[in-house]
NUBATI-519896 format. One record per residue (C-alpha): chain; x, y, z. Coordinates in steps of 0.001 Angstrom, whole numbers, m for minus. Layout:
<zapas>
A, X, Y, Z
...
</zapas>
This chain:
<zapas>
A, m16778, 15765, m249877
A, m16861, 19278, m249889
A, m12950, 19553, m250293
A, m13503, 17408, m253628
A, m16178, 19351, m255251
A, m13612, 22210, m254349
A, m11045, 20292, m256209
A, m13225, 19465, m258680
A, m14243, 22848, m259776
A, m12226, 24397, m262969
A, m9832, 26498, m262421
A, m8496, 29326, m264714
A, m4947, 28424, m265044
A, m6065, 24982, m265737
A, m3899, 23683, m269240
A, m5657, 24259, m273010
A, m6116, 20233, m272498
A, m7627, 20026, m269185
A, m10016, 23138, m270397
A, m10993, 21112, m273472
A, m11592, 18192, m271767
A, m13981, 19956, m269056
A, m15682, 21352, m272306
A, m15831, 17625, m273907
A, m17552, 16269, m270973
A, m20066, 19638, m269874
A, m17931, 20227, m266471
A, m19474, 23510, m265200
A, m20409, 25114, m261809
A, m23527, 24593, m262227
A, m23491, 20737, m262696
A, m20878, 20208, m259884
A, m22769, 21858, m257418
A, m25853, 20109, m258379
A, m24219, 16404, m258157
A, m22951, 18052, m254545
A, m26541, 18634, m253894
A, m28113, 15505, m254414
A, m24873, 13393, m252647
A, m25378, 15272, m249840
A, m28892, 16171, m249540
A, m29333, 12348, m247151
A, m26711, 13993, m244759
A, m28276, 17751, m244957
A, m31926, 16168, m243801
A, m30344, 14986, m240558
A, m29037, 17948, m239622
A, m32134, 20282, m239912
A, m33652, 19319, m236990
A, m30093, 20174, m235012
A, m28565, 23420, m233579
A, m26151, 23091, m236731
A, m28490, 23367, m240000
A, m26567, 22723, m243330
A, m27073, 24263, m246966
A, m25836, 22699, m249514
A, m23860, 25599, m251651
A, m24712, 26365, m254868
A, m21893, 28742, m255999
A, m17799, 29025, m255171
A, m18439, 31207, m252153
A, m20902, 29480, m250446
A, m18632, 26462, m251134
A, m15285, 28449, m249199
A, m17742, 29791, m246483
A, m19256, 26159, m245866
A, m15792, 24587, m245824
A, m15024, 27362, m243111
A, m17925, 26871, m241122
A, m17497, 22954, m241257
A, m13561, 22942, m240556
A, m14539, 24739, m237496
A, m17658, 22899, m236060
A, m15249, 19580, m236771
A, m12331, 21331, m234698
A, m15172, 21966, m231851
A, m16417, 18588, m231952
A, m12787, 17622, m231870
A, m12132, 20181, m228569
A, m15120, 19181, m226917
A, m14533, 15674, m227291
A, m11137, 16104, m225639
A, m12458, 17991, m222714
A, m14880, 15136, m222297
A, m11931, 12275, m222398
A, m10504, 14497, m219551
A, m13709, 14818, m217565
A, m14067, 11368, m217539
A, m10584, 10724, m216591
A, m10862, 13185, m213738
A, m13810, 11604, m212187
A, m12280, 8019, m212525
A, m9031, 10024, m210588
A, m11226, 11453, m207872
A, m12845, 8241, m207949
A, m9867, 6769, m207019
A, m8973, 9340, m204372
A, m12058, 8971, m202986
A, m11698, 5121, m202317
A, m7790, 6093, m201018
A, m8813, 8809, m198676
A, m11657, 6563, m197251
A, m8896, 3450, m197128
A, m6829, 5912, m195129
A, m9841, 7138, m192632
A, m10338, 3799, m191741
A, m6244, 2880, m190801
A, m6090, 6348, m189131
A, m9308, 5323, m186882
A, m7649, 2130, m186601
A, m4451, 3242, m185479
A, m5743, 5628, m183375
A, m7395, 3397, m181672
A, m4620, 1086, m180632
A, m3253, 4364, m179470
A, m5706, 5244, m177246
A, m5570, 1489, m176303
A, m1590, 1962, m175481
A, m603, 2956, m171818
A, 339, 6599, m171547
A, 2926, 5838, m168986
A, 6420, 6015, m170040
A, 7994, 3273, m171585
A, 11338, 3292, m168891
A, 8514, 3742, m166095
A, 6610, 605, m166720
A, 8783, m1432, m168086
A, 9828, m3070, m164989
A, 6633, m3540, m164088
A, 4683, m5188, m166422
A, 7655, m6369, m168595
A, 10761, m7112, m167045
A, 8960, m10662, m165463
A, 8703, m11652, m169843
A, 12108, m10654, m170428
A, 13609, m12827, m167271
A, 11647, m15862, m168744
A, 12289, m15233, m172194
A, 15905, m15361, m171174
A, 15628, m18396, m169201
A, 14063, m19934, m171560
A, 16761, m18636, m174669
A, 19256, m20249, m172153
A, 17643, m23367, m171633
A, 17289, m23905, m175536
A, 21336, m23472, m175888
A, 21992, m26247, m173194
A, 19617, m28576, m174412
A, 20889, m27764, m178500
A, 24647, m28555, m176923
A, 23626, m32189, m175967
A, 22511, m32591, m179054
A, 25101, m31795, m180663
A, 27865, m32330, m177756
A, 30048, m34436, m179508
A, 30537, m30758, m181822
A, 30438, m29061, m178452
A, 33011, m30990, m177059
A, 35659, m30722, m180380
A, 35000, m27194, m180538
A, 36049, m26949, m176231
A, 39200, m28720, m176822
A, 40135, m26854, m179751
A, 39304, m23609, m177700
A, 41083, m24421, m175041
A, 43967, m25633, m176658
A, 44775, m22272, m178394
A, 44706, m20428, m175690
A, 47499, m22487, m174599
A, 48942, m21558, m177750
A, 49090, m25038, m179042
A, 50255, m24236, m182981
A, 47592, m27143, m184843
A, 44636, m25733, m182748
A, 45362, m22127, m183667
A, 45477, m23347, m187435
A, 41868, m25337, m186792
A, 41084, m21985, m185391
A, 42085, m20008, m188195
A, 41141, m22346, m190669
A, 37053, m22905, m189310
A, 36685, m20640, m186718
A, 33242, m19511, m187554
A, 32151, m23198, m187104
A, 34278, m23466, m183726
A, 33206, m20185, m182317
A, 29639, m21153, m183187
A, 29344, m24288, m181245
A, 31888, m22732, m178339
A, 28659, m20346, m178106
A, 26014, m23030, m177006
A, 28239, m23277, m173732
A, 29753, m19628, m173534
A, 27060, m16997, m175501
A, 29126, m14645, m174059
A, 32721, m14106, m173490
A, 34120, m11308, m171637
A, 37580, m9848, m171775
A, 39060, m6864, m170909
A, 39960, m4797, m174416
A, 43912, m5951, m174246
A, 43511, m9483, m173420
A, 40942, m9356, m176613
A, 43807, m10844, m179122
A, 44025, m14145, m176476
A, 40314, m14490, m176460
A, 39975, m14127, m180562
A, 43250, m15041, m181755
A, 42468, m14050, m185383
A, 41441, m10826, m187170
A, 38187, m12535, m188947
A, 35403, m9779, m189933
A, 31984, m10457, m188041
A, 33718, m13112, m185048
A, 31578, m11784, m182795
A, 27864, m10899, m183664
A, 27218, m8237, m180796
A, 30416, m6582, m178669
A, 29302, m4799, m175732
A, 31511, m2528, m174323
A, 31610, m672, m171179
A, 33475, 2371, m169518
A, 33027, 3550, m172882
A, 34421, 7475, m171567
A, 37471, 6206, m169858
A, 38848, 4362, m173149
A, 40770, 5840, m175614
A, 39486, 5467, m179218
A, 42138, 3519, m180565
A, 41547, 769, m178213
A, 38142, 100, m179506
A, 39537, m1419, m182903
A, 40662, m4981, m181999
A, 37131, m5209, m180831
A, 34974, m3561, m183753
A, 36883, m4977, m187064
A, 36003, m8754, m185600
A, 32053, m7234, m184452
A, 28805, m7629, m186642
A, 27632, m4973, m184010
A, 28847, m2983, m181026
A, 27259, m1272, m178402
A, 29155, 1370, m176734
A, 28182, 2700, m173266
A, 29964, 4700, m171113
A, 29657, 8025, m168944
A, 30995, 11040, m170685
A, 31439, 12750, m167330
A, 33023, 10239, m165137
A, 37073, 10191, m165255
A, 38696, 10504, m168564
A, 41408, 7868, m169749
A, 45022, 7861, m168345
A, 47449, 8822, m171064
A, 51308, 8073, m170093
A, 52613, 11203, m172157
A, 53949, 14194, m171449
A, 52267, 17382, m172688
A, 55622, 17720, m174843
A, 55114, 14409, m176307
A, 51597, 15235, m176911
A, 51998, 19044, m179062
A, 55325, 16400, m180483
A, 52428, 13646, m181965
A, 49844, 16374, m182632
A, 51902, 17916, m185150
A, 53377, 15308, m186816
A, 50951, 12510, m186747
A, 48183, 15832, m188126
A, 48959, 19443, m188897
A, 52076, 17977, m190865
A, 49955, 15266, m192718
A, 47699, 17902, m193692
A, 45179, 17005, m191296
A, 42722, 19777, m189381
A, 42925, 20550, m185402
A, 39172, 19387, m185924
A, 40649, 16159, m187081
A, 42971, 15984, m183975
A, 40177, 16686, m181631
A, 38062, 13933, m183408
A, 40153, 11438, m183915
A, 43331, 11375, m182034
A, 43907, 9202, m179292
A, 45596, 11656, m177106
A, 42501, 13458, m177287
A, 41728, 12383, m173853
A, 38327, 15254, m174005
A, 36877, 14965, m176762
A, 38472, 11463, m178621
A, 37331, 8985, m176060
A, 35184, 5368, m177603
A, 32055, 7071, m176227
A, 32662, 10446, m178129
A, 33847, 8090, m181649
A, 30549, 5711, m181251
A, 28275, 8769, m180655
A, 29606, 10769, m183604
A, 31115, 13713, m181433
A, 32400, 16794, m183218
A, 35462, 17106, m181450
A, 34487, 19671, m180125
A, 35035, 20054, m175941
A, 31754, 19576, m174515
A, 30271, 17975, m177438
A, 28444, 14253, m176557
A, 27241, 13238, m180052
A, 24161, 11560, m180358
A, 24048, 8611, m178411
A, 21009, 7467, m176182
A, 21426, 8787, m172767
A, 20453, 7161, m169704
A, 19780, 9616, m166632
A, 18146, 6959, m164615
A, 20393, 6637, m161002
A, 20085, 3368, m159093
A, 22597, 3504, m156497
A, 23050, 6503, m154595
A, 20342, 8591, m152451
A, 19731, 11663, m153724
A, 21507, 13321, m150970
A, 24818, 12289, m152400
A, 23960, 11963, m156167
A, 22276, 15244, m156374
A, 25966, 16740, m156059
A, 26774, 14978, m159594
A, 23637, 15811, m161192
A, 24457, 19042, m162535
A, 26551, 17722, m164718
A, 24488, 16284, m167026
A, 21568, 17744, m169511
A, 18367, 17847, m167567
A, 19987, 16455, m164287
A, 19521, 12388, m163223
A, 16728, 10783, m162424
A, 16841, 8997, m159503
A, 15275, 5718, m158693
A, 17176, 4983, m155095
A, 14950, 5687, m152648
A, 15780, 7597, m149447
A, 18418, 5526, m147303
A, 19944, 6535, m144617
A, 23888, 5634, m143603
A, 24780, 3909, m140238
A, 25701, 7211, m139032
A, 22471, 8816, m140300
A, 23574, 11309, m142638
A, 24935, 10502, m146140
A, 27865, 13372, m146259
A, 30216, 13752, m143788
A, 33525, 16556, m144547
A, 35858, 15921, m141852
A, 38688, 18566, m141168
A, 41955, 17967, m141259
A, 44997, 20694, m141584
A, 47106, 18478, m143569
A, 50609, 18391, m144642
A, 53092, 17021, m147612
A, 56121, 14702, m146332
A, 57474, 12516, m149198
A, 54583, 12598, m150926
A, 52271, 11931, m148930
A, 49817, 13444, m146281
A, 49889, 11766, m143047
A, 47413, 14203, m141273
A, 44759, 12929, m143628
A, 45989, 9353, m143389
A, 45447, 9408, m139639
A, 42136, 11413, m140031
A, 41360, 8374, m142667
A, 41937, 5413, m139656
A, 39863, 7800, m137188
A, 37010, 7706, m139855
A, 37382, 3783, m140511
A, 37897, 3326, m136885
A, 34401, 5018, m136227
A, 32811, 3232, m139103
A, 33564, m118, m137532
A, 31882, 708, m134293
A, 29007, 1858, m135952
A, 28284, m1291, m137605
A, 30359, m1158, m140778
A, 32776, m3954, m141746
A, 35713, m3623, m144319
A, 34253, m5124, m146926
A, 31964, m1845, m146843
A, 34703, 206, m147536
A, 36289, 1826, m150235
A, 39161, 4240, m149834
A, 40530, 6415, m152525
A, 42920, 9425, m153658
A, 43331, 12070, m156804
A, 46924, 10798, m156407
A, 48715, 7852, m156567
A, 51395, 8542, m154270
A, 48646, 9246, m151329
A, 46726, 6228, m152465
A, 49719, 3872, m152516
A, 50507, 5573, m148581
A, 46760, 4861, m147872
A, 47072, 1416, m148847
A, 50668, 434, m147289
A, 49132, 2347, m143578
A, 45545, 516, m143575
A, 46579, m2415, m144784
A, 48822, m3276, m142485
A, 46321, m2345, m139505
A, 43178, m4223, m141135
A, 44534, m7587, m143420
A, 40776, m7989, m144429
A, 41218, m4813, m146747
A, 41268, m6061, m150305
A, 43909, m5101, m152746
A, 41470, m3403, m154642
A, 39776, m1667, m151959
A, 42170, 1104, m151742
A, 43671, 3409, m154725
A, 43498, 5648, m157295
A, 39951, 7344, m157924
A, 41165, 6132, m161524
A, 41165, 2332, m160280
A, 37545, 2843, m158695
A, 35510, 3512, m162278
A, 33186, 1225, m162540
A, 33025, 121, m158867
A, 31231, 881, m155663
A, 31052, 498, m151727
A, 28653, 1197, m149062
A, 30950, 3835, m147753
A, 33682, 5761, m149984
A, 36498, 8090, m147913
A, 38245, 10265, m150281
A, 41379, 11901, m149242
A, 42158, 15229, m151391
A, 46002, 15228, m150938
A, 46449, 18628, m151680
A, 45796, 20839, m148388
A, 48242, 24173, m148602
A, 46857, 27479, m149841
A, 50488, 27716, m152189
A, 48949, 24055, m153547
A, 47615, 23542, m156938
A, 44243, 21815, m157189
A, 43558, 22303, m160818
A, 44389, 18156, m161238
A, 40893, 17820, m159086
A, 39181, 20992, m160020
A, 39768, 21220, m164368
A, 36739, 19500, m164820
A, 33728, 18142, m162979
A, 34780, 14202, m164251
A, 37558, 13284, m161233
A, 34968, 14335, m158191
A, 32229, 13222, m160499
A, 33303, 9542, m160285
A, 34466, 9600, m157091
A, 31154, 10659, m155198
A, 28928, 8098, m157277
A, 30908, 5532, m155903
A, 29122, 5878, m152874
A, 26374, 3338, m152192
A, 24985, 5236, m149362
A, 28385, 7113, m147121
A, 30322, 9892, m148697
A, 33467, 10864, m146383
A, 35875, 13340, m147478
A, 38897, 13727, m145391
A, 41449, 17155, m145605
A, 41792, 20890, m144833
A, 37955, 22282, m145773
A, 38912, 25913, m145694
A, 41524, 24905, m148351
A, 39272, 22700, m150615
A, 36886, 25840, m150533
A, 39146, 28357, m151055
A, 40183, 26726, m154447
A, 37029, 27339, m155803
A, 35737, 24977, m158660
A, 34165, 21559, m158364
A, 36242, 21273, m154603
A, 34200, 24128, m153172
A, 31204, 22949, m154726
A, 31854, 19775, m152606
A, 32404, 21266, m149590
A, 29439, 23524, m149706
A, 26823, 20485, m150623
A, 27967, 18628, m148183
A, 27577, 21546, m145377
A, 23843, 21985, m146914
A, 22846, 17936, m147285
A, 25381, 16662, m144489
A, 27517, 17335, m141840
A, 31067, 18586, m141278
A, 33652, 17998, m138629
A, 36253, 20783, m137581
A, 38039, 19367, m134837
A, 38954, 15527, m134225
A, 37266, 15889, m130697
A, 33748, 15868, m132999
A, 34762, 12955, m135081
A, 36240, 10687, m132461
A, 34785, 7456, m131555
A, 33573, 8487, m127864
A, 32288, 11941, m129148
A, 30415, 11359, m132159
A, 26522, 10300, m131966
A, 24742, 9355, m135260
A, 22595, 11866, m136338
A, 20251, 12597, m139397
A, 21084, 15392, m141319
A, 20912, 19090, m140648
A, 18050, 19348, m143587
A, 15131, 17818, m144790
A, 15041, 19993, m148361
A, 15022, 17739, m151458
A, 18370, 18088, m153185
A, 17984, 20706, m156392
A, 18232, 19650, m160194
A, 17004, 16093, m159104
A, 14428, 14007, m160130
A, 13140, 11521, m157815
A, 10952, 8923, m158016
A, 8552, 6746, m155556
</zapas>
């Protein structure tokens, strides 16, 4: 209203016309601010009695002061209502915030207390005790379910057998059936066989055909003795894989020689533009660092480098006496869970000395002291399917085998060879033979790294016997001396034959009663 009287008011550069007509119809000041007066005068009662009293103007410069004062007390009331929109949208906020951080109180108290409800005893620890009886009937009762969902559905069952069984004879229309609905065969195979093992090259007999997600869950084992590329067959016909193997027990056999290897390095990497860090990764040569452990933990490459998988340090089969000599080798040492067990003889070590000698290929000195040490065993209440008898080398092992086996037929096949052939197994009683017994001898093949001694000491159930020249296996420093000297501080050694020989020897315990170091042992 005010901005019209403004407008209304003439002006001097108003037009001849427009001054006429304001003179025709008695437009002056006077009148316009008197008609402002009485249009407004309802509006100006109301605000007397308010901290913003209103005159009504009565000439041009009360009129431009009271259009000030109003544009600003409108622009206030304007500010002030924003701030109050805010206000109130802050408190509904902190209203909310309020209700979230109470919501939250009450699922931390809540979670906390089925925390404080949980055991504090390690999950590994207690597992087997209040668990593993659930997990035995749970899989009882999963395998009880298959048989009784194969009669069901055994005329299926049966189909799917003959079609099987037929391809592996290589009959050509079951291989097509098995091509052609193999996820339907292999299915109802399953409710008979869940699982199917096979060693990694028979794999193509068992699974005939490359089809993605074949198998829903490949374990594998011995994971650090197989090379990468040997893994493949398996994974492109898996849903899932789990990969275990030990790192530090004997790395794969590779039939090259180092010629052939610097040969494939080069041309199968540096010359396809590929990285050493590639090589080390990835190659299958790369017998260190390249293994299906290092590939399925996401090693580096790098020597020394595990990845991330989940290790297990938990030990169930040898006493510490014997184990504690491989613990070292791994972060944080083993934990063992075999309690203390004396051998036959009493100790757990024995080192029995031998001067030794090569003649083609072979060391008949520790041969003979070998047959003196099984000899003993026997009479001390061993029996040959105790046994286990193994070499660094394959021409001693193949010696061992032709001498004792044709002394004691009861010796398996199996029972004697390469410390290569023995990953994976285990006997009561392991006798290792070194081979190598000169000073001008080279034992870097046993001594380059902790893995060959590694495997062959955990072998041992409860009786480690190594059989050669001590002095010489001391001498040569490394993971040999290390051997020697554990067993002279946890067991006992032999220097002359008159010590070790069946009349001579009495069982003993041994020399100390000191927990092995860098071991963790439980109850």
């Amino acid at each position: 209203m005010l901005e019209e009287t403004w407008q209304s008011l003439p002006r001097d550069d108003d037009s001849r016309f427009q001054r006429f007509l304001d003179w025709l119809g008695g437009v002056t000041d006077e009148g316009i601010f008197e008609a402002l007066g009485q249009s407004i005068n309802i509006f100006v009662l109301r605000t007397l009695a308010t901290p913003f009293p209103f005159q009504p103007p009565s000439n041009r410069a009360q009129l431009l002061e009271a259009r000030k004062q109003v544009s600003q007390q409108i622009q206030l009331v304007q500010e002030w209502n924003d701030l109050n929109q805010f206000l109130k949208q802050t408190e509904y906020r902190l209203n909310q915030l309020e209700r979230s951080v109470a919501a939250l109180t009450t699922d931390r108290e809540q979670i906390q207390a089925k925390l404080d409800s949980y055991p504090t005893e390690d999950f590994y620890s207690r597992f087997y005790r209040d668990d593993r009886g659930s997990q035995v009937q749970l899989f009882q009762r999963a395998f009880t379910f298959l048989q009784l969902e194969a009669l069901r559905r055994s005329d299926e069952v049966i189909r799917a057998l003959e079609t099987y069984g037929s391809a592996l004879s290589s009959d050509g229309d079951a291989l097509l059936k098995l091509e052609n609905d193999g996820q339907t065969i292999y299915r109802d195979l399953s409710l008979v066989f869940p699982v199917i093992t096979t060693s990694l090259h028979s794999l193509r007999n068992m699974f005939p055909h490359l089809q993605p997600n074949l198998i829903k869950l490949a374990l594998v084992d011995e994971a650090g003795t197989t090379l990468v590329h040997q893994l493949f067959p398996l994974l492109v016909r898996s849903q899932q894989a789990v990969v275990a193997g030990d790192p530090q027990q004997i790395e794969p056999i590779i039939n090259l020689c180092d010629d052939a290897i610097r040969q494939y390095r080069l041309s199968a990497f540096l010359d396809q533009g590929l990285s050493d860090k590639d090589y080390y990764r990835y190659a299958p040569t790369a017998k260190y660092t390249a293994t299906a452990y290092h590939r399925a933990a996401g090693a580096t490459g790098q020597e020394g480098d595990l990845g991330t998988g989940i290790v297990l340090r938990n030990h169930y089969r040898s006493p510490a006496a014997i184990i504690s000599f491989c613990s070292p080798n791994y972060p944080d040492g083993l934990i063992i869970h075999t309690p203390d067990k004396p051998s036959k003889l009493g100790t757990n070590l024995i080192a029995y000395h031998v001067e030794g000698s090569h003649i083609e290929q072979a060391n008949p000195a520790e041969i003979d002291g070998i047959v003196a040490a099984i000899e003993f065993l026997l009479q001390h209440g061993y029996s040959i399917p105790h046994l286990g008898v193994m070499s660094p080398y394959l021409s001693q092992a193949n010696a061992l085998k032709a001498r004792l086996r044709g002394i004691w037929r009861d010796f398996n096949h199996d029972d004697i060879g390469t410390v290569h052939k023995y990953v994976g197994g285990q006997k009561k009683a392991i006798l290792f033979s070194p081979y190598q017994c000169l000073a001008d001898h080279s034992f870097w093949f046993i001594n380059r790294k902790p893995n060959l001694l590694n495997t062959a000491v955990s072998r041992a159930e409860e009786l480690f016997v190594v059989v050669g020249n001590l002095q010489e296996l001391e001498k040569a420093g490394g993971e040999t001396a290390r051997l020697i000297q554990h067993i002279r501080t946890w067991g006992k050694i032999y220097l002359t034959p008159s010590e070790f020989s069946v009349n001579g020897f009495r069982a003993s315990a041994p020399t100390s009663n000191r927990k092995p170091k860098n071991v963790k042992q439980l109850p």
